[in-house]
N, C-alpha and C positions, 0 to 999 in steps of 0.2 A: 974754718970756724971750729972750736971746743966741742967737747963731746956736749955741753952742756948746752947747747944752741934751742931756743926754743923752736926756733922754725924750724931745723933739722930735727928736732926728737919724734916731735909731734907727726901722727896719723893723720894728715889732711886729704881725704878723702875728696878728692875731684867731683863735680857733676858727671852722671853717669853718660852713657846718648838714648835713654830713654827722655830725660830729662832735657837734652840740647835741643832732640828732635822738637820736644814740644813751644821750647823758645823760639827759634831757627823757623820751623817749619807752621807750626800755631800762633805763633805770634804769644803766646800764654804770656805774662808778665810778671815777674817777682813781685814779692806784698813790696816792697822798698823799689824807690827810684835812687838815691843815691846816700851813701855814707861819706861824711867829709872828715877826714884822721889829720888833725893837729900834728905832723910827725916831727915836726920840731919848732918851739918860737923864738930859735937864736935868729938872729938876720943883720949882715954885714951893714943895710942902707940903713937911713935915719931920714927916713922920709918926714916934712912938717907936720903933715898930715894922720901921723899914724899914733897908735896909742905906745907902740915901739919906743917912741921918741919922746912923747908928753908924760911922759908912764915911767919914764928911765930908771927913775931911783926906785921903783916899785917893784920894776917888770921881772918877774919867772922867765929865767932862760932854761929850755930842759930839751933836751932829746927825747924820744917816744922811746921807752924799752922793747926787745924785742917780745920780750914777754905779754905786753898792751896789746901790741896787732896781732900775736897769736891770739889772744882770746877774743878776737873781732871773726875768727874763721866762720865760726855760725850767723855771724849778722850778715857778713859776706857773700855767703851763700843763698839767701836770700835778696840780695841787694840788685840791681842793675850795674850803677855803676860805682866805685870808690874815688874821690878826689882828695889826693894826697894834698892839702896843703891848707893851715891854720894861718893863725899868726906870725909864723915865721919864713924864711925862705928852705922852701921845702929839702933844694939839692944841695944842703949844708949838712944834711944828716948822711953820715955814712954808711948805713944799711937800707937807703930810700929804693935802689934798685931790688933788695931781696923784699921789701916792704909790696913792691909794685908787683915782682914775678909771686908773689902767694896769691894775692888777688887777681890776678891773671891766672891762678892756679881754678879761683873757685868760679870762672866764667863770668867773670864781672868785668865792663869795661873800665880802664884806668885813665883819670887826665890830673891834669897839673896844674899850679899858676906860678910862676918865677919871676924874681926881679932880672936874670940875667947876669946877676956879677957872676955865679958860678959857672960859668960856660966857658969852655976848653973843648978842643977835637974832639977828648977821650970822654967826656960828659957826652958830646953829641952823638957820638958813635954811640954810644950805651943808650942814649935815649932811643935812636932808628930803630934797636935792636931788640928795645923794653917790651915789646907790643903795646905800649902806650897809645891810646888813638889820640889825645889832645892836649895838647902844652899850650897855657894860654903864655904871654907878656906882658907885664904890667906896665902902662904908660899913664903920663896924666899930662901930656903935650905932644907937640907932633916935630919937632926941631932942640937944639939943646934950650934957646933960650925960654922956653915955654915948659919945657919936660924939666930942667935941670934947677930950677930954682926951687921946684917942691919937690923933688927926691934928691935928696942931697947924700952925697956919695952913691948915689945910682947916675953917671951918665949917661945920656941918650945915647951916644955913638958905642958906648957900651952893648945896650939895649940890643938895640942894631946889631954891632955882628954877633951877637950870640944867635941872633933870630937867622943871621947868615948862614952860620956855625952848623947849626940843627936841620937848616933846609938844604944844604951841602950835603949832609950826613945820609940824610933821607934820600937825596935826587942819585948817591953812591950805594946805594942799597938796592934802588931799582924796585922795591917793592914796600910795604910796610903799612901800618896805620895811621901813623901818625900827621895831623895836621897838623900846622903851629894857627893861632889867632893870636890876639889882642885882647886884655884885659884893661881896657880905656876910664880913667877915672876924671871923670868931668866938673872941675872947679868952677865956680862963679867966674872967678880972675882971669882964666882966661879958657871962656868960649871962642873968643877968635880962632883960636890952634886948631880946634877940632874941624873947621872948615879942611883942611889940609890933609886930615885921614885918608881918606880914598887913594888920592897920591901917594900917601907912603906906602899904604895897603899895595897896590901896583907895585911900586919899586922895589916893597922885598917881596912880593907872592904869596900874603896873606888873604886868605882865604874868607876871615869871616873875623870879626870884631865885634864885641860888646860893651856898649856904654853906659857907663853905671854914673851915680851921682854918691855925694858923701855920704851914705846912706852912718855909718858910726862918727860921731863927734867926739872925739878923744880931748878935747882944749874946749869951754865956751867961748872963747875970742874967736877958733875958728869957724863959728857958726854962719857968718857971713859968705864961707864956702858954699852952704850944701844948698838946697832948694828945696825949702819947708811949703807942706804943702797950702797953708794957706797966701802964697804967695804967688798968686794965680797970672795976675800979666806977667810978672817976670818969667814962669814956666811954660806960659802960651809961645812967649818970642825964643827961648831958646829951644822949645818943641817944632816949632816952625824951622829954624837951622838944623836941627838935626835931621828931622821929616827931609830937606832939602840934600845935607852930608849922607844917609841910608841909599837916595833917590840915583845919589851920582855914583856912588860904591855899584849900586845893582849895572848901572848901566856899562860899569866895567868887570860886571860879575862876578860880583865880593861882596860878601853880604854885611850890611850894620845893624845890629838892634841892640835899642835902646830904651834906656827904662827913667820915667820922670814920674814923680809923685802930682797925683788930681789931688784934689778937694775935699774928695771924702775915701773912705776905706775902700778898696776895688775889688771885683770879685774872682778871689786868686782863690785856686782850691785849697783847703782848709786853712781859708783866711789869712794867706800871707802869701806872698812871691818864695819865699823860703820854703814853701809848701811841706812845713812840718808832719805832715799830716803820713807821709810817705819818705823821710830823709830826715837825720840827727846828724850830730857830731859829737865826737870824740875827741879831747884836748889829748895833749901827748902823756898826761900822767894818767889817763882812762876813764877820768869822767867823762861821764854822759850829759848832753843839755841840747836843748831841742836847736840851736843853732850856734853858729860861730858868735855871734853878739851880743849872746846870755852866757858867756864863760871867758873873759877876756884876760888873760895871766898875769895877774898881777896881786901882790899880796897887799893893798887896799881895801877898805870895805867896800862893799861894792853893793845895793840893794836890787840891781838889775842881774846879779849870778842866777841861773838857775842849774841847777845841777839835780840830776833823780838818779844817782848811783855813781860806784865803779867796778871797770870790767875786771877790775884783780879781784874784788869782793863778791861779786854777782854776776850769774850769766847772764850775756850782755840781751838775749833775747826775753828773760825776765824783766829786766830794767824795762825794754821796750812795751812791756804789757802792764806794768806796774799800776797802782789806780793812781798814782797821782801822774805821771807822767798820761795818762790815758784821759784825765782831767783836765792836765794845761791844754792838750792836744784838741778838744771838744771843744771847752771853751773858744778858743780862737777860729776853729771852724764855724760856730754859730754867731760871731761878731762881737761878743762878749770877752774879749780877752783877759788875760795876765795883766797886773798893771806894767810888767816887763814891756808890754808889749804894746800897749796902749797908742803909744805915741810913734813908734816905730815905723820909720818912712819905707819896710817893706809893706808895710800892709796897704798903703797909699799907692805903690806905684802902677803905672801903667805901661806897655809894653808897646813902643812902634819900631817900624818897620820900614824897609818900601815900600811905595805904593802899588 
């Protein structure tokens, strides 16, 4: 790298082991559970479902500069965990690995989400090696013809061997953190598919899967996807299959959870599943917004942006104290939210499991 490298100039000052012992050994917990860094929103797929793809003529492609995630050191340090990955497919950035070793630098666990086009050996090999604990996959079927009609240029068998690829890499290392899951996005169209999880789980040695619903509507045509909460039998019966798909995962000792919007607003700590209350985001140009779904890249108007800084402009643990970001943050913990936020099927959903 230049002499001018921001990650090589900079004094990053590690956790001490006074500081580890008390993690480690006290259980003590950071004020932050997790920071989510936007590190790039280019992405090779064109899924139907994404605002990637509904957004085209709109959409901000950028890379995170190194400069952004240097001034993320101090949130870091506080943080639990950092999840490298926005709206773009994260291992398209080519400093995602130096991105990962700083944050590993400041005692924070690291995970990921990927579509899987970028997977090769030499990706996998570097992932075993990232101390990465969690790289999820993103599926939204469980075979090509259920998966490959709504991510289009993402194939399933794609999918697949990368998730090979990565578990190869790892079971060659003999040691490491990392797990691979499943980031399972569950359409109206086809609930059937997801009966078949468990199976696939088995066949490649996936450990644990999460099943999300549409929770961002990027199209209104495709509202007929996601599962509004006041659409209460339809969410009973597909609660009912999943509750059954969790059931059978556990008895082959892989775990499902799953998240479906109730009725009314559920009692998620500080009022939402996103649990702002303890975890922001960071787009790649360094704003700050209390989630991935209040900042979406696109130069649109947009009356659902929320943004309260950036880290080139302000230290990013100022922004985090600020009074209006300390406003939005209350409000939504007392049930009173943002109109951002009002209607937002995180604050509805509910969380099962196996039984």
């Amino acid at each position: 790298m230049t002499g001018n490298d921001p990650l090589k100039n900079r004094s990053f000052k590690a956790p001490g082991i006074l500081e580890m012992l008390k993690r480690d050994l006290l259980g003590k917990r950071r004020p932050l559970d997790c920071i989510q860094v936007e590190v790039t929103s280019f992405c090779a797929g064109r899924c139907t479902y994404c605002p990637h793809t509904t957004m085209a003529e709109t959409w901000k492609s950028r890379h995170m500069e190194a400069d952004v995630f240097a001034a993320l050191w101090q949130l870091m340090r506080v943080s639990e965990r950092v999840h490298l990955q926005g709206w773009g497919e994260p291992l398209l950035h080519p400093r995602f690995f130096d991105f990962a070793a700083l944050a590993r630098k400041a005692d924070c666990q690291v995970s990921s989400t990927s579509c899987g086009l970028m997977m090769n050996d030499e990706i996998a090999y570097k992932l075993a090696h990232s101390g990465i604990d969690t790289l999820a996959f993103s599926l939204v079927g469980t075979d090509t013809v259920s998966n490959d009609s709504g991510r289009v240029g993402v194939p399933f068998e794609k999918v697949c061997s990368a998730v090979r690829m990565v578990k190869a890499a790892v079971k060659d290392m003999g040691y490491g953190p990392l797990d691979v899951h499943f980031a399972y996005l569950l359409l109206v169209d086809r609930v059937e598919a997801v009966k078949s999880l468990p199976n696939l789980m088995e066949e490649l040695d996936i450990s644990t899967a999460v099943i999300s619903s549409l929770d961002y509507i990027a199209d209104k045509e495709q509202a007929c996807l996601a599962f509004a909460p006041h659409e209460k039998q339809k969410i009973a019966e597909v609660r009912s299959i999943l509750q059954d798909v969790a059931d059978k995962a556990a008895q082959m000792e892989r775990k499902i959870v799953f998240a479906l919007p109730g009725a009314k607003a559920a009692a998620h700590a500080g009022g939402c599943r996103e649990n702002v209350t303890r975890s922001l985001y960071i787009d790649a140009e360094g704003m700050v917004s209390p989630c991935v779904y209040l900042n979406v890249p696109d130069n649109a108007e947009n009356s659902n942006r929320r943004i309260f800084g950036s880290v080139l402009e302000t230290n990013i643990l100022e922004i985090w104290q600020n009074e209006d970001f300390l406003t939005f943050r209350e409000a939504l913990a007392k049930n009173t939210p943002d109109s951002a936020c009002l209607n937002c099927p995180k604050r509805f959903e509910i969380i099962g499991k196996a039984r």
